[in-house]
C-alpha positions in Angstrom: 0.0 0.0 0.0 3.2 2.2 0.8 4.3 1.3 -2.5 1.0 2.9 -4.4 0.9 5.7 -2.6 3.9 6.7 -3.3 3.7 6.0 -7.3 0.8 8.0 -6.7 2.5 11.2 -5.4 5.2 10.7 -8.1 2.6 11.2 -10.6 1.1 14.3 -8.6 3.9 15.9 -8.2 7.0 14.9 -9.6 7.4 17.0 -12.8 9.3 14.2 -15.0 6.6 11.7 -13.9 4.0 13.8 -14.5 4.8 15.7 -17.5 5.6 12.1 -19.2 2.6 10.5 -17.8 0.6 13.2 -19.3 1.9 13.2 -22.8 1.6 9.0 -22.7 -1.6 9.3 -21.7 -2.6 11.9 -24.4 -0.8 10.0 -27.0 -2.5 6.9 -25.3 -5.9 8.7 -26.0 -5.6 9.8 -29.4 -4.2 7.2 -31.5 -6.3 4.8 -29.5 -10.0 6.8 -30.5 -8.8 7.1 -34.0 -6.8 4.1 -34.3 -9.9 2.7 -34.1 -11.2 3.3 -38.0 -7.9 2.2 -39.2 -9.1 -1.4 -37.6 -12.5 -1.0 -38.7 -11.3 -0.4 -42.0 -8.9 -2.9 -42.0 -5.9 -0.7 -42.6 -3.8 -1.4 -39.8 -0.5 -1.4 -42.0 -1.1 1.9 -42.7 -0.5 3.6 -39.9 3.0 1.8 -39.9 3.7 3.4 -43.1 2.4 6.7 -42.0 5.3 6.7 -38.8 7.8 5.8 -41.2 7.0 8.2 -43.7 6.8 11.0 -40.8 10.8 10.8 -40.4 11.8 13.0 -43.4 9.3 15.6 -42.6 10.5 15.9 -39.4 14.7 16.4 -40.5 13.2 18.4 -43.0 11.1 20.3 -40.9 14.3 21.1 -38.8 16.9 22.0 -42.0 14.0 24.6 -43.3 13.8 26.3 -39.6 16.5 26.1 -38.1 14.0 25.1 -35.0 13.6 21.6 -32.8 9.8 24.1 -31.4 7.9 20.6 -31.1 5.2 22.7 -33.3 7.5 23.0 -36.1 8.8 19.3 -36.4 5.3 18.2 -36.0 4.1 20.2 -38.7 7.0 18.6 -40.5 5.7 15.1 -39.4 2.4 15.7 -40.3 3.3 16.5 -44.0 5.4 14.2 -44.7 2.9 11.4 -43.3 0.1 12.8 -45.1 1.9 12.9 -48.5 3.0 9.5 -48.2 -0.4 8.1 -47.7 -2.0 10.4 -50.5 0.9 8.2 -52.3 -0.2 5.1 -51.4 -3.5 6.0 -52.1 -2.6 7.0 -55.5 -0.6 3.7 -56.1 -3.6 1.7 -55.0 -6.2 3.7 -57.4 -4.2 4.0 -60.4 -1.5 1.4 -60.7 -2.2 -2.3 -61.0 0.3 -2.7 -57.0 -1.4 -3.9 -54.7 -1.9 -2.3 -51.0 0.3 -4.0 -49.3 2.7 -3.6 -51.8 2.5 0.0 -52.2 2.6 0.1 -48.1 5.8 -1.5 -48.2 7.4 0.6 -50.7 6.0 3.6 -49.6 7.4 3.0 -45.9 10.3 1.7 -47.0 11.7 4.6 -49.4 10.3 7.6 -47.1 12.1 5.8 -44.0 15.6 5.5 -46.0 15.3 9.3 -47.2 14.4 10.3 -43.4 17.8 8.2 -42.7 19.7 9.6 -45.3 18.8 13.4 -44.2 19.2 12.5 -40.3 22.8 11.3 -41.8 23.0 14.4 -43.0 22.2 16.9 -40.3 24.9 15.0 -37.8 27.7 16.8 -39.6 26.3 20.2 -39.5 28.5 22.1 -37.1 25.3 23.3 -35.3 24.2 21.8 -31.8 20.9 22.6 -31.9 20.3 19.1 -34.3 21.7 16.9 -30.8 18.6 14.7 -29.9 16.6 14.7 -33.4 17.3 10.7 -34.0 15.1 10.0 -30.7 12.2 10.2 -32.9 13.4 7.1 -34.0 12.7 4.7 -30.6 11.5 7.5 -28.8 12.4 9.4 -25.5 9.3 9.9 -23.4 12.2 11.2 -20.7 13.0 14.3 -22.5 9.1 15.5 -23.2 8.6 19.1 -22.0 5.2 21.1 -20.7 5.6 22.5 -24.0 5.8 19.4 -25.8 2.8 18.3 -23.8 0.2 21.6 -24.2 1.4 21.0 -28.7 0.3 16.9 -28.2 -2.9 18.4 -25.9 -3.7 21.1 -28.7 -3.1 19.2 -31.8 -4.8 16.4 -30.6 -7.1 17.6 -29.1 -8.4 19.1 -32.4 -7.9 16.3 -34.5 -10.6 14.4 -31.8 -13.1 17.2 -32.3 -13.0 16.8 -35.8 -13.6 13.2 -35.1 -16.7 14.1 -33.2 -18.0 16.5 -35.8 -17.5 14.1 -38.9 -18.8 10.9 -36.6 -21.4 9.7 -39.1 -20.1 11.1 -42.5 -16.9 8.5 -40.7 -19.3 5.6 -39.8 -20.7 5.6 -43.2 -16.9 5.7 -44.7 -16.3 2.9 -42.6 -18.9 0.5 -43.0 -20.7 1.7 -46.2 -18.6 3.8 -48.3 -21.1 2.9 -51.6 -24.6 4.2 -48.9 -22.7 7.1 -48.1 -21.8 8.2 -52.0 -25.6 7.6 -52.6 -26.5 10.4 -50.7 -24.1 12.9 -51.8 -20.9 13.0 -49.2 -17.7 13.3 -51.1 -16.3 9.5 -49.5 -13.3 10.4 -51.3 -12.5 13.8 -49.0 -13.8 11.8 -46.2 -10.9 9.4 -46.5 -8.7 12.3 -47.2 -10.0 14.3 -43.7 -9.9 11.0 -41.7 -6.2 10.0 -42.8 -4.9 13.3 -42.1 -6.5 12.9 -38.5 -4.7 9.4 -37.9 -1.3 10.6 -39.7 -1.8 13.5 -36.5 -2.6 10.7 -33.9 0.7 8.9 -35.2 3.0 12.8 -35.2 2.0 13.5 -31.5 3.1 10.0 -30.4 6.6 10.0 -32.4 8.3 11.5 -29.6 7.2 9.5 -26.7 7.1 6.2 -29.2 9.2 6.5 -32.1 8.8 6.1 -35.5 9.1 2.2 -35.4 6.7 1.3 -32.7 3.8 4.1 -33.4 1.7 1.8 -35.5 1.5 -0.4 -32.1 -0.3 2.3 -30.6 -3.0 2.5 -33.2 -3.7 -0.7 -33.7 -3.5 -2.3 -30.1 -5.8 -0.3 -28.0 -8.5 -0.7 -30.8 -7.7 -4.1 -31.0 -8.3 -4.9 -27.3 -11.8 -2.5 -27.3 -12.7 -4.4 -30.3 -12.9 -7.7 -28.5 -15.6 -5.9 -25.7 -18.1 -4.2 -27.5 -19.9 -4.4 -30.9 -20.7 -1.3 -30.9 -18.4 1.2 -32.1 -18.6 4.5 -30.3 -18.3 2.1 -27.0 -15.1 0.6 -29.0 -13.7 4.0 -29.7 -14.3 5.0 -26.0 -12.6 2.0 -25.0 -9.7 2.3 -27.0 -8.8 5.4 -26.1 -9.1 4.5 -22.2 -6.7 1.6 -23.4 -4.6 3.7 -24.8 -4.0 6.0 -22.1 -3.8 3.2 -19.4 -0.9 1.9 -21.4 0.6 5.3 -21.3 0.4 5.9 -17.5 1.2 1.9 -17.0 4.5 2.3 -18.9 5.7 5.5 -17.5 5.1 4.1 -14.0 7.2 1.2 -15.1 9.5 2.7 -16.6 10.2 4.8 -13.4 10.3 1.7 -11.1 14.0 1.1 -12.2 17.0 2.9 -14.0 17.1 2.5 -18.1 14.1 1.0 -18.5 12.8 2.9 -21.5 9.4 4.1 -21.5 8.4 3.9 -25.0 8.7 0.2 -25.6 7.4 -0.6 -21.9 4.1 1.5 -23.2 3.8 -0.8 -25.9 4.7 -4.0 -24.0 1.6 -2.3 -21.4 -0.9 -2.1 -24.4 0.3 -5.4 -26.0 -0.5 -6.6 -21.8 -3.7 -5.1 -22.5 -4.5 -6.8 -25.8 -3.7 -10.4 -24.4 -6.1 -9.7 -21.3 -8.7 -8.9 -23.8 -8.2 -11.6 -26.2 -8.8 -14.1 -23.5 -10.9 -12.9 -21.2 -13.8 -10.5 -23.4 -17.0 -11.9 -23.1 -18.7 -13.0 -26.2 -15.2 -12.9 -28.4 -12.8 -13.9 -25.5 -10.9 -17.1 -26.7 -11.1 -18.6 -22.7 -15.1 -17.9 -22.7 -14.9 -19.0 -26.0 -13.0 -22.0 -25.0 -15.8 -22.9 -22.1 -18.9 -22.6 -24.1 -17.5 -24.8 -26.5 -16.7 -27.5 -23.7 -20.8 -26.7 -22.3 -22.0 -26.8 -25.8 -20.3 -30.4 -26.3 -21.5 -31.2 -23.0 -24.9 -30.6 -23.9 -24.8 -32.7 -27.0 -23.3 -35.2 -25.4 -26.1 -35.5 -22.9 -28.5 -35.2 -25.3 -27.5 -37.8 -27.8 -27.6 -40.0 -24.7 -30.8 -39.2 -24.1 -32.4 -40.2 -27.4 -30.5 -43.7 -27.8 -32.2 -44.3 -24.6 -35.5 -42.8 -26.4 -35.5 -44.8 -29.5 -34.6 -47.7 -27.6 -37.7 -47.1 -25.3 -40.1 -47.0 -28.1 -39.1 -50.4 -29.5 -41.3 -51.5 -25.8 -44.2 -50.7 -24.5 -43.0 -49.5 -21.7 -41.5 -46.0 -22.0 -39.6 -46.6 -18.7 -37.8 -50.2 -20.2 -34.1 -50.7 -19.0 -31.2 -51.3 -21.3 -27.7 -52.4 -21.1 -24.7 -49.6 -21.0 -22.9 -51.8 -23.1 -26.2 -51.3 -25.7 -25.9 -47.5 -25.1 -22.3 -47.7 -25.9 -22.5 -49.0 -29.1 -24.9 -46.4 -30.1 -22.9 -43.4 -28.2 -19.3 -42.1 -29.2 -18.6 -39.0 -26.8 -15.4 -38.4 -25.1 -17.0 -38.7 -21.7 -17.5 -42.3 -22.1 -21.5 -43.2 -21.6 -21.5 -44.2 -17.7 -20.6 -40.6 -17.2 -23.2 -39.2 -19.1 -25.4 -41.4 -17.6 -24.1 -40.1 -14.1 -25.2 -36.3 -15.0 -28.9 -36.9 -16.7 -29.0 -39.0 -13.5 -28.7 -35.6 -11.2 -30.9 -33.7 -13.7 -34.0 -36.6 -12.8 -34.1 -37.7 -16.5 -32.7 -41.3 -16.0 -32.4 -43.9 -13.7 -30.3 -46.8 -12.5 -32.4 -49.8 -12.0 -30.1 -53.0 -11.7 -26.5 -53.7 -12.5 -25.9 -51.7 -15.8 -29.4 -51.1 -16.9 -30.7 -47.9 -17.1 -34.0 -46.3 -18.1 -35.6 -42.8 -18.7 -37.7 -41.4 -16.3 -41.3 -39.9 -16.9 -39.7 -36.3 -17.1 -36.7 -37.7 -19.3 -39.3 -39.5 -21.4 -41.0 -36.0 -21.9 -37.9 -34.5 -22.7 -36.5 -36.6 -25.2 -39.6 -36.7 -26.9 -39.5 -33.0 -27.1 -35.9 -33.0 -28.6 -37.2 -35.5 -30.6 -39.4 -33.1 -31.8 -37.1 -30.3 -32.2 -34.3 -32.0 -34.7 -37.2 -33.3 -36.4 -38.5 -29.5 -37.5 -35.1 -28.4 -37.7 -32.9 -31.6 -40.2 
């Protein structure tokens, strides 16, 4: 308990732990609320192409201005990322290459050019370049209050734009051909909502880094996704994901020396995602995993229950005894027939007359009859 409350006061009032808490957490937010269309949309790649493409913006950015203003690079960032995806876009539409193709060669020749000018810019005599490669891994350490109130501003933007386009998006989303039909321009859509995404992917560079950015788009939409079918719950979700992971990994990161915080914010999200895979309701593999089991179960005792049924109506008695060994020959469950026997003995629908002969009951009777009934109407 000693131990949580002081984390706590860290956060409060420590000005590294909270200035990096803060900026995780807003990165945390953002990419997670918008991350969540590149899922829907099945475009997770792109916002690994995006980060990649943002590196040459950002040297650039810095060569033009003379400035490392966290406005300036990001503007840079921001740029870059969007021209790169109006590229890919372009590729797609008007080439016979494929998406994943033009991702990979999109990411791949922005990323060496970003390279080849941060190559560049280290044998300028000028200091002011020290530090620029951290938007490579990231460096969560080194965020400033004025690198935090840029992420808050520009972020905060690009999620009120996400509010005020919600449906024109949800139509781009899900029905793209619906949304045409009654006069949106889907292509300007696509164009606004990439440009917000390429800005969740900028503010996040910093704290992230350009290689493992795409992680937090996809992973906090991914774990929402496996809660909720319904998507303004899954975009809430996401972004509370996100910004868990964000305070999580700086709290980590601060337990011990050189433990970086970027990649413990995405091992905290990827933590996150596992949780969820296994454990949502409905989607999660273990619930997944137990209904199954129930479902076999259920069959199981079922298929018991009418051998002992069609047996019965060879007599005239609907209560006549048969042999286990019979039942076994007619029953091939992994349970073995005695056990099965055992349970629709506790549920009253069978009983144990002598040695191995067993019978229905008059409420077993009823109810085979009435699943008799039922894969009658329904084979």
């Amino acid at each position: 308990m000693e131990g949580v409350m002081i984390i706590l006061s860290d956060l409060l009032f420590d000005y590294t732990m909270r200035t990096v808490a803060l900026g995780s957490a807003i990165l945390g937010l953002v990419s997670g609320a918008l991350g969540t269309y590149a899922v829907l949309r099945k475009q997770s790649l792109l916002g690994d192409a995006m980060a990649h493409a943002a590196l040459p913006g950002v040297v650039l950015a810095f060569i033009i201005f003379r400035s490392r203003a966290p406005f300036v690079l990001m503007m840079g960032a921001i740029i870059s990322g969007w021209l790169g995806t109006l590229l890919i876009i372009n590729i797609i539409k008007l080439t016979r290459v494929k998406e994943d193709s033009a991702l990979g060669l999109i990411l791949s020749v922005f990323f060496g050019f970003g390279l080849m000018l941060l190559t560049y810019i280290q044998r300028i005599p000028d200091a002011r370049q020290a530090g620029l490669d951290r938007f490579l891994f990231g460096q969560a350490a080194a965020l400033l209050q004025s690198d935090i109130l840029t992420m808050a501003y520009v972020g905060g933007a690009a999620l009120i734009i996400m509010v005020v386009f919600w449906k024109e998006f949800k139509l781009l989303s899900f029905d793209r051909e619906f949304g045409a039909s009654l006069g949106f321009s889907m292509q300007g859509l696509d164009i606004l909502l990439t440009t917000l995404i390429v800005i969740a992917i900028v503010i996040g560079l910093q704290t992230v880094g350009v290689v493992l950015m795409s992680a937090m788009v996809v992973a906090p939409a991914t774990a929402a996704r496996q809660w909720t079918n319904r998507m303004h719950i899954m975009v809430i979700l996401s972004a509370i994901f996100g910004a868990l992971a964000g305070i999580i990994g700086t709290v980590i990161s601060g337990l011990g020396p050189r433990i970086p915080t970027g990649p413990t914010i995405v091992l905290s999200i990827s933590i996150i995602v596992l949780i969820s895979l296994l454990l949502a309701p409905n989607r999660g593999l273990t619930w997944r995993w137990i209904k199954n089991i129930r479902n076999k179960n259920k069959i199981e005792l079922e298929t018991v229950l009418l051998d002992l049924y069609t047996l019965a109506t060879k007599h005239d008695k609907p209560t006549h005894g048969h042999s286990i060994n019979v039942l076994d020959t007619m029953h091939t469950g992994t349970h073995g027939t005695l056990n099965t026997l055992k349970e629709l003995q506790k549920q009253d629908l069978v009983e144990h007359q002598e040695k191995d002969i067993w019978s229905l009951t008059q409420g077993g009777w009823q109810k085979a009859q009435d699943l008799a009934k039922e894969r009658g109407k329904t084979s």
